[in-house]
C-alpha positions as CSV (number, residue, x, y, z in Angstrom):
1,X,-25.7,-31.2,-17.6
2,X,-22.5,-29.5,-17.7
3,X,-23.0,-26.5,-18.6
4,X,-25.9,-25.4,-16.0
5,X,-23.2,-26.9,-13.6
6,X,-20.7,-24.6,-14.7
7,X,-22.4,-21.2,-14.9
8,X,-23.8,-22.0,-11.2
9,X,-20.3,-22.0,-10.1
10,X,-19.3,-19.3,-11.7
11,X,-22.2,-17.1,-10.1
12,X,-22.1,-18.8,-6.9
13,X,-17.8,-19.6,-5.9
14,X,-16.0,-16.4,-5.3
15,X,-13.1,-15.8,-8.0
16,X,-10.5,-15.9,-5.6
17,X,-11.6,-19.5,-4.7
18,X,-12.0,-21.0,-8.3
19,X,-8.5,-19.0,-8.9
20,X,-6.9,-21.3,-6.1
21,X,-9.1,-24.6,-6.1
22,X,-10.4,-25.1,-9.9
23,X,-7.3,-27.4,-11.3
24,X,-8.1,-29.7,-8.5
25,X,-11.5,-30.2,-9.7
26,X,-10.6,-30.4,-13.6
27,X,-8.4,-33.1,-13.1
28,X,-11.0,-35.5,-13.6
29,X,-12.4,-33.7,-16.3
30,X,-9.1,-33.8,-18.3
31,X,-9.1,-37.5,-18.1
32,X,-13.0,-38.1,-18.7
33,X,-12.0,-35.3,-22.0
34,X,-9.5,-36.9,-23.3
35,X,-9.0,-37.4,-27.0
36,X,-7.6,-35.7,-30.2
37,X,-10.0,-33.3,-31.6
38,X,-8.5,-30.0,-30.1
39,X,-5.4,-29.3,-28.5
40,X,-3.9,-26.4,-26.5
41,X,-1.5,-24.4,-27.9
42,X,-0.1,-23.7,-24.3
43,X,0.2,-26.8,-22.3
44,X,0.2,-29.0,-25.3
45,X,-2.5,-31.0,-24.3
46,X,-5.2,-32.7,-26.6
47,X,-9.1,-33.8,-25.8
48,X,-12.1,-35.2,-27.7
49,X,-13.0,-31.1,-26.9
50,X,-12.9,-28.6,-24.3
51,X,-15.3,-28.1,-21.3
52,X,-17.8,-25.6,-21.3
53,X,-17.6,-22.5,-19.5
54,X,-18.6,-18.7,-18.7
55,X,-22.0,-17.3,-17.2
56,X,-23.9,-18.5,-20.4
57,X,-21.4,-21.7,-20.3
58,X,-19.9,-21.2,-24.0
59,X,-19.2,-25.2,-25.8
60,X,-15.6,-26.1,-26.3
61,X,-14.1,-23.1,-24.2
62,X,-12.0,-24.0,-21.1
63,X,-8.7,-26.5,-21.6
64,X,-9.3,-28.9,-18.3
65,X,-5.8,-29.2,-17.9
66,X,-4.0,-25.8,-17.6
67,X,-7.6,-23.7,-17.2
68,X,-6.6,-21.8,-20.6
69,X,-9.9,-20.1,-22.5
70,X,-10.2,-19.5,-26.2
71,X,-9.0,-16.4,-25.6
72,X,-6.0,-16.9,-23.9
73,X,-5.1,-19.4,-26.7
74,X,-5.3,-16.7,-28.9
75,X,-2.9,-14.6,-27.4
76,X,-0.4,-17.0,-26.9
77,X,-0.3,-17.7,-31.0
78,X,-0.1,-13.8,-30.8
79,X,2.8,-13.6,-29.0
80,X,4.6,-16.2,-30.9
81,X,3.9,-15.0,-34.3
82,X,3.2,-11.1,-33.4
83,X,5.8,-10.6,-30.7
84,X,9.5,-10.8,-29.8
85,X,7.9,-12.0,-26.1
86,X,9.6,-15.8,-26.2
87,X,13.0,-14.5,-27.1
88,X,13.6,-10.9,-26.2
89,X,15.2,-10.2,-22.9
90,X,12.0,-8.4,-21.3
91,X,10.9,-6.9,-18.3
92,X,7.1,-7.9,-17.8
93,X,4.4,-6.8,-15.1
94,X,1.2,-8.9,-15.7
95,X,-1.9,-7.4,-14.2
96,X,-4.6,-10.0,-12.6
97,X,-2.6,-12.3,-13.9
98,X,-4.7,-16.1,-15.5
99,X,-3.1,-18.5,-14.1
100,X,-2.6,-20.8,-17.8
101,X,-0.2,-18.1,-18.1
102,X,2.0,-17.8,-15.3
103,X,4.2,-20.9,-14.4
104,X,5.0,-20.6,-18.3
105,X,5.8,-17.3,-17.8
106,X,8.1,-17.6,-14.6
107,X,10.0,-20.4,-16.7
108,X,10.9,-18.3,-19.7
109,X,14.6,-17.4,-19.1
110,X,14.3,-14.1,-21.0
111,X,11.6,-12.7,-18.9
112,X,12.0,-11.0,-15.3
113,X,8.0,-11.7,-14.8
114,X,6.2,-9.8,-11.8
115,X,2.7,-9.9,-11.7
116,X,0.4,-7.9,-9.5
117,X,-3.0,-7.6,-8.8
118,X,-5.6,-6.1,-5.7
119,X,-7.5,-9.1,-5.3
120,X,-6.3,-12.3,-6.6
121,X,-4.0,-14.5,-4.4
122,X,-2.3,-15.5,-7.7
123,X,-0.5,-12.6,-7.8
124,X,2.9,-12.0,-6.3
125,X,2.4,-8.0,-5.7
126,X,-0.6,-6.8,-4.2
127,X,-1.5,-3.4,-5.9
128,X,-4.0,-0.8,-7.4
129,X,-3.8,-0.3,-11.1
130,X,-5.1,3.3,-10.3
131,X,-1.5,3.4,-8.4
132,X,0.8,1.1,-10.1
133,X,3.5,1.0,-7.2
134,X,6.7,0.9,-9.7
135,X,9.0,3.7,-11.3
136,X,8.3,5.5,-14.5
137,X,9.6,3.7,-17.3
138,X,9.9,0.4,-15.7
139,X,8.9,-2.4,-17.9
140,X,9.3,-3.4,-21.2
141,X,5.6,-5.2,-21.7
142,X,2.5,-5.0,-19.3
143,X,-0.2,-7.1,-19.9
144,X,-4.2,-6.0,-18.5
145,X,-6.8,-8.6,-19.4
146,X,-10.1,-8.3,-18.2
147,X,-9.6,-5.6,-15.5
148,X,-11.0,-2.3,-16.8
149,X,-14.5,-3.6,-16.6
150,X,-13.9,-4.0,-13.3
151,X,-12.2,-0.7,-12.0
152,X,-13.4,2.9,-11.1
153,X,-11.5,4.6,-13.8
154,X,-10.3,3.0,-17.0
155,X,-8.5,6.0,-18.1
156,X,-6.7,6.3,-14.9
157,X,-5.2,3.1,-15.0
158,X,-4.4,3.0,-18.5
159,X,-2.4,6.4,-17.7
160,X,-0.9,4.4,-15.1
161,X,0.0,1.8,-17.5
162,X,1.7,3.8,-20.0
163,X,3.4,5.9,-17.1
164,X,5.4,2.8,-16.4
165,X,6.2,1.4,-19.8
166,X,9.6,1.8,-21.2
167,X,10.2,4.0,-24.4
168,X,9.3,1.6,-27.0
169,X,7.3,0.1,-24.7
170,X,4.4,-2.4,-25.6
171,X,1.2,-4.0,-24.0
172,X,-2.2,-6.4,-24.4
173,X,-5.6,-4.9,-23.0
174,X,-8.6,-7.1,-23.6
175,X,-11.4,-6.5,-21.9
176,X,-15.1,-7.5,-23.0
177,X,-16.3,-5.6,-26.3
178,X,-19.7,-5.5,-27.1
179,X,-21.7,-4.4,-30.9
180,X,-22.5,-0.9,-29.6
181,X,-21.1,2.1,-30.6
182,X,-20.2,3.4,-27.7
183,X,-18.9,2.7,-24.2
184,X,-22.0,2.6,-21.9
185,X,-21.5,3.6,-17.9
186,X,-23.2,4.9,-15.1
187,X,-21.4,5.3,-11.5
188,X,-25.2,5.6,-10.1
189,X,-26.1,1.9,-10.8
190,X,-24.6,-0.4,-7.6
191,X,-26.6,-2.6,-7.6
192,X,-25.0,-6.2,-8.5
193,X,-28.8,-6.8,-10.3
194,X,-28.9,-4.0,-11.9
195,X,-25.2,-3.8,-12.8
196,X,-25.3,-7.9,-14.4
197,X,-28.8,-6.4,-15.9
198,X,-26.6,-3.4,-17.8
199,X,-23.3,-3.8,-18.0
200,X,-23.6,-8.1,-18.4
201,X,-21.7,-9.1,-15.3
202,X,-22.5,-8.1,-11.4
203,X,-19.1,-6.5,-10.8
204,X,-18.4,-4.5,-14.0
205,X,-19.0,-0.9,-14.1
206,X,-19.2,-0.4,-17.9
207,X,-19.9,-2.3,-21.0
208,X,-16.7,-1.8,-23.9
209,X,-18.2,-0.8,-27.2
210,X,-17.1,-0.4,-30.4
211,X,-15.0,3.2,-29.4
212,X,-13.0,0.5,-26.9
213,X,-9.3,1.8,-28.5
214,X,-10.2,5.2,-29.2
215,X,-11.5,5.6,-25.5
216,X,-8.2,3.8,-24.0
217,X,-5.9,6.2,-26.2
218,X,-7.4,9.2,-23.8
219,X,-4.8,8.0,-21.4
220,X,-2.1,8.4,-24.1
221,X,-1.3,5.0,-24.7
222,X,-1.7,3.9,-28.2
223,X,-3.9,1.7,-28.8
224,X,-4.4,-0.4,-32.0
225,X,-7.2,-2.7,-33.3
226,X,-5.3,-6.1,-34.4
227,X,-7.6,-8.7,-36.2
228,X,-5.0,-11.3,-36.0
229,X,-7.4,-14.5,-35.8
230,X,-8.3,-13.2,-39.0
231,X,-5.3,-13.8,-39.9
232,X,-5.1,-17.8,-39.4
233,X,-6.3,-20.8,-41.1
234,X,-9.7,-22.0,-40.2
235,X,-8.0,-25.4,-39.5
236,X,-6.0,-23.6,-36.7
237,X,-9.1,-21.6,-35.5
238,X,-10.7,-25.0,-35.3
239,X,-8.2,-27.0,-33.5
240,X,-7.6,-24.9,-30.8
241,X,-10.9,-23.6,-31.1
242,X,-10.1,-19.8,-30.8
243,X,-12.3,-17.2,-30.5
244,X,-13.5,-15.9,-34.2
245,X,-14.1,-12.2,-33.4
246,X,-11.7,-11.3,-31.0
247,X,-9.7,-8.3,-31.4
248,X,-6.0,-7.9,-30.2
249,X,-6.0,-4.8,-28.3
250,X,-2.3,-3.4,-29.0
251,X,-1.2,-0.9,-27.4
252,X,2.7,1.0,-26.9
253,X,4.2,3.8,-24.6
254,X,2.4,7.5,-26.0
């Protein structure tokens, strides 16, 4: 019963209003999940598992209590283990910004944290990542996850991105990477139908394959393939039940 549920209101609720309205509606679903079986790595809380979610509502995905996905729990443990994020004076725009991320962000005394974003009404700066409206060389760490799915030119906004990263500069880009060996897009398909029918989702304009780092370096970023869940035992996998193929997308100032 759950999971129909949630993929109808994914398809049917804009994003902007799940984005501002979803943690009222989870808060019964935190108590009714309660238990011991997983836990969250970034709010620290513990259920019998997580709710389902996505289009095709994935099993033991979504933490009810600070909306964080199996994704997002990755890169957290990333960024602990991986990064000097949590202690390292840093400057820090975050791009569409998930909101598991953000008051623990904004809390972090060695951050200055901006985020900014077109769309969502999360964000504290309301700009175009095709027009990145800061200096050259103006932050230490950007973070893009999710976006370039979304956006006219990928390559163009990852130029953007490295144009204002700092010498020695560093980032995360996830977006959606499918078993194909190369990027498919088409700007002739506009249809939502057809688009959700190609590319898997009605507002994404391409579908990432494997040539997802090589094609992001165009921009002159550098871009690295981490396999970092690789990396950690299968009883940390399993109790924060973290995505078992997801890549770390890396990437530094070119």
């Amino acid at each position: 019963m759950m999971k129909p549920l949630v993929s109808w209101v994914i398809r049917h609720i804009p994003r902007k209003y799940l984005q501002l309205f979803s943690h009222l509606l989870l808060k019964g679903a935190a108590v009714a999940y309660w238990g011991n079986n997983v836990s969250c790595n970034i709010c620290q809380s513990h259920f019998r598992k997580f709710l389902p979610y996505g289009r095709k509502a994935r099993e033991n995905a979504l933490c009810p209590n600070c909306q964080a996905l199996e994704r997002h729990r990755l890169m957290w443990l990333f960024l602990e283990q991986e990064t000097p994020f949590f202690s390292k004076p840093l400057k820090v725009l975050h791009i569409a910004p998930e909101s598991c991320f953000i008051k623990r962000f904004e809390k972090l005394p060695n951050l200055e944290y901006i985020t900014g974003d077109l769309e969502s009404p999360l964000a504290t700066v309301k700009m175009d990542i095709h027009q990145i409206p800061f200096e050259a060389e103006s932050f230490d760490v950007v973070f893009c996850n999710h976006v370039l799915e979304h956006v006219e030119s990928d390559i163009k906004a990852c130029k953007e991105i490295n144009r204002v990263l700092k010498p020695g500069g560093w980032g995360i880009i996830q977006s959606p990477v499918y078993p194909i060996p190369e990027t498919l897009e088409d700007p002739s398909i506009t249809s939502p139908k057809e688009r959700e029918k190609v590319f898997g989702q009605s507002d994404h304009v391409r579908k990432y394959g494997k040539d997802y780092a090589k094609r992001l370096s165009q921009s002159g970023l550098k871009v690295t393939e981490h396999p970092f869940v690789k990396t950690l035992p299968k009883e940390t996998i399993a109790r924060h039940a973290l995505p078992a193929e997801e890549i770390i997308f890396y990437c530094s100032k070119g």
